[in-house]
C-alpha positions as MATLAB code, in Angstrom:
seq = 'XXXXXXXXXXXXXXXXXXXXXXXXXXXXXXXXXXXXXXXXXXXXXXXXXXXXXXXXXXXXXXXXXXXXXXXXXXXXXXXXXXXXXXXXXXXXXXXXXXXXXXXXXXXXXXXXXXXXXXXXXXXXXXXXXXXXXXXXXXXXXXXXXXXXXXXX';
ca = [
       6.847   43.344   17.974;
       9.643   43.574   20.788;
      10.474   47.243   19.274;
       7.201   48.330   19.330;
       6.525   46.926   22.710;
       9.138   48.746   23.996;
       8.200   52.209   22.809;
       4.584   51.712   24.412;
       6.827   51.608   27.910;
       9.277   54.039   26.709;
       6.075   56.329   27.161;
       5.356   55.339   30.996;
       2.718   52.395   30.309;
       2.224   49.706   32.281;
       4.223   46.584   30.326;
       1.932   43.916   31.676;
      -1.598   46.297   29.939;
       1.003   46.733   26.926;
       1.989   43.073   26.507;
      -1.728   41.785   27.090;
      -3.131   44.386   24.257;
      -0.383   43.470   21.759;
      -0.247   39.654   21.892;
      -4.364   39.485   22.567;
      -6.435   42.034   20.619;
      -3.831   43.829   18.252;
      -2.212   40.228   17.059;
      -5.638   38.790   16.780;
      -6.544   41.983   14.713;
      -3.391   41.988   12.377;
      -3.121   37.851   11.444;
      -6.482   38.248   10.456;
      -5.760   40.852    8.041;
      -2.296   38.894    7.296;
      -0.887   42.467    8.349;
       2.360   42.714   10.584;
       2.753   45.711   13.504;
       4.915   47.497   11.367;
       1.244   48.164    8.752;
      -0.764   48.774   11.467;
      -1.832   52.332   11.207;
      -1.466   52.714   15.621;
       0.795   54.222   16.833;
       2.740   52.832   19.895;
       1.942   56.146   21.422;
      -1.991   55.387   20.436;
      -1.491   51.911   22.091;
      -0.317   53.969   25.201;
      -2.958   56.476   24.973;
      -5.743   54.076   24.818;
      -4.532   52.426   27.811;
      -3.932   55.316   29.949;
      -7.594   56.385   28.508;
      -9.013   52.991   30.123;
      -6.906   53.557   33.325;
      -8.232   56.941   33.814;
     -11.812   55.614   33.629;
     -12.625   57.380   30.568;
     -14.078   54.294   28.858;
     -13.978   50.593   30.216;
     -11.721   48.033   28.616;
     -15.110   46.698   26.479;
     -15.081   50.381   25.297;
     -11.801   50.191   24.276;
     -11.783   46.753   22.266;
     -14.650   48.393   20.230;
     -12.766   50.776   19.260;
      -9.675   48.727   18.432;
     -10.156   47.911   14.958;
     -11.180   51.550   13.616;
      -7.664   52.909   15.641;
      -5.754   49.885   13.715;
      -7.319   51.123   10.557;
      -7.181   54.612   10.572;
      -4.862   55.539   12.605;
      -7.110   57.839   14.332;
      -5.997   58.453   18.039;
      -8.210   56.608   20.929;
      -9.254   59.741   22.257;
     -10.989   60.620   18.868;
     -12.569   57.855   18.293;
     -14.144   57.780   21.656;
     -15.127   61.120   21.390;
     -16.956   61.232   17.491;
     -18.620   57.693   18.738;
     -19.808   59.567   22.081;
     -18.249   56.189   23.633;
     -16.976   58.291   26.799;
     -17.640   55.858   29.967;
     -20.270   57.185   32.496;
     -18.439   57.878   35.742;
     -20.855   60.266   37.832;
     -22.464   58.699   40.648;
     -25.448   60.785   40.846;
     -26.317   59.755   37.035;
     -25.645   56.053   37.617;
     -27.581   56.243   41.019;
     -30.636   57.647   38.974;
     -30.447   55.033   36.747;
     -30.146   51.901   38.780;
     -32.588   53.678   41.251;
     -34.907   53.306   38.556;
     -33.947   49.547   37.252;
     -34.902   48.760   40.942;
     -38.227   50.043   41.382;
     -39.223   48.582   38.280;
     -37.973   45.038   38.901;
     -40.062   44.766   42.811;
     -40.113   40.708   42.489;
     -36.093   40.512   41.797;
     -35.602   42.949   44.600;
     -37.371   40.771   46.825;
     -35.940   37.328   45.278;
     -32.416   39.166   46.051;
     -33.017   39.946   48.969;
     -34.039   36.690   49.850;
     -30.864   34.864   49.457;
     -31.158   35.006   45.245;
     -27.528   36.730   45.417;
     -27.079   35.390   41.564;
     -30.043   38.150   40.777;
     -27.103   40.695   41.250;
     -26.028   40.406   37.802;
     -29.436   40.883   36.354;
     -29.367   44.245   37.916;
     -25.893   45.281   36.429;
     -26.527   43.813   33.120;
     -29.702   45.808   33.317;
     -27.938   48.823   33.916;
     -25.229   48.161   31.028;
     -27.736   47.809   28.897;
     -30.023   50.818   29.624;
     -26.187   53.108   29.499;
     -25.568   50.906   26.410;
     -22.123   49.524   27.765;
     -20.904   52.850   29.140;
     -21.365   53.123   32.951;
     -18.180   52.206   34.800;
     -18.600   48.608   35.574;
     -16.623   48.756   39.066;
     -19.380   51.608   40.038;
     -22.577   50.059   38.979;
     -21.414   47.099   40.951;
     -20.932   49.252   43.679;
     -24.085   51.094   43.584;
     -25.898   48.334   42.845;
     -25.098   46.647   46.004;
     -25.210   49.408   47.911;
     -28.887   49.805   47.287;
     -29.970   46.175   47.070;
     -28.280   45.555   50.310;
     -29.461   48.661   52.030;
];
């Protein structure tokens, strides 16, 4: 485990992402299929490219731990997998903006119950979102949007 570890930093990636992937997800992965890292199918350059794939914003961490298990299989890269699942994370503003713009002026009573001191409604309007982008809108900019045009 150490020697893969430290070939996913050899390759620049941050060692605390590294360490929490490899003794959360991965280890949970391989004991259940009695499997040790050296039978896993990914790569420790996979391991870094999924990460750096999450830190770009190209899909959210959620995103990534669906994808987990098929890269630990196959040893497809991340960026595959993402791309012939069409799991790419939306990041344009405009597009979210539409969309939340629209969860809002269909949902009149929580806009008003928000707006009068119901601040736990907020997450009714991001898990609204999530669920209309099926999981793939940038979480940090719905929550942005979203309170930028509940509270404006």
């Amino acid at each position: 485990l150490w020697h893969y570890f430290s070939k996913v930093v050899d390759l620049g990636t941050d060692p605390k992402a590294a360490c929490n992937w490899l003794v959360g997800d991965i280890l949970a992965f391989l004991n259940g299929k009695k499997l040790s890292i050296e039978e896993a199918k990914m790569s420790p350059q996979s391991l870094h490219e999924m990460i750096a794939l999450i830190e770009e914003g190209v899909i959210s961490g959620k995103i990534a731990k669906q994808i987990l298990p098929e890269v630990l299989d196959s040893g497809k890269s991340p960026k595959e997998v993402v791309e012939a699942k069409g799991l790419v994370q939306i990041s344009d503003e405009g597009e979210l903006g539409e969309i939340i713009g629209e969860i809002i002026s269909k949902n009149p009573k929580q806009v008003e119950q928000y707006r009068g001191g119901k601040t736990k409604l907020f997450g009714f309007f991001v898990g609204q979102t999530m669920k209309a982008t099926q999981g793939k809108a940038n979480p940090k900019l719905v929550n942005d949007i979203v309170k930028s045009k509940l509270d404006a």
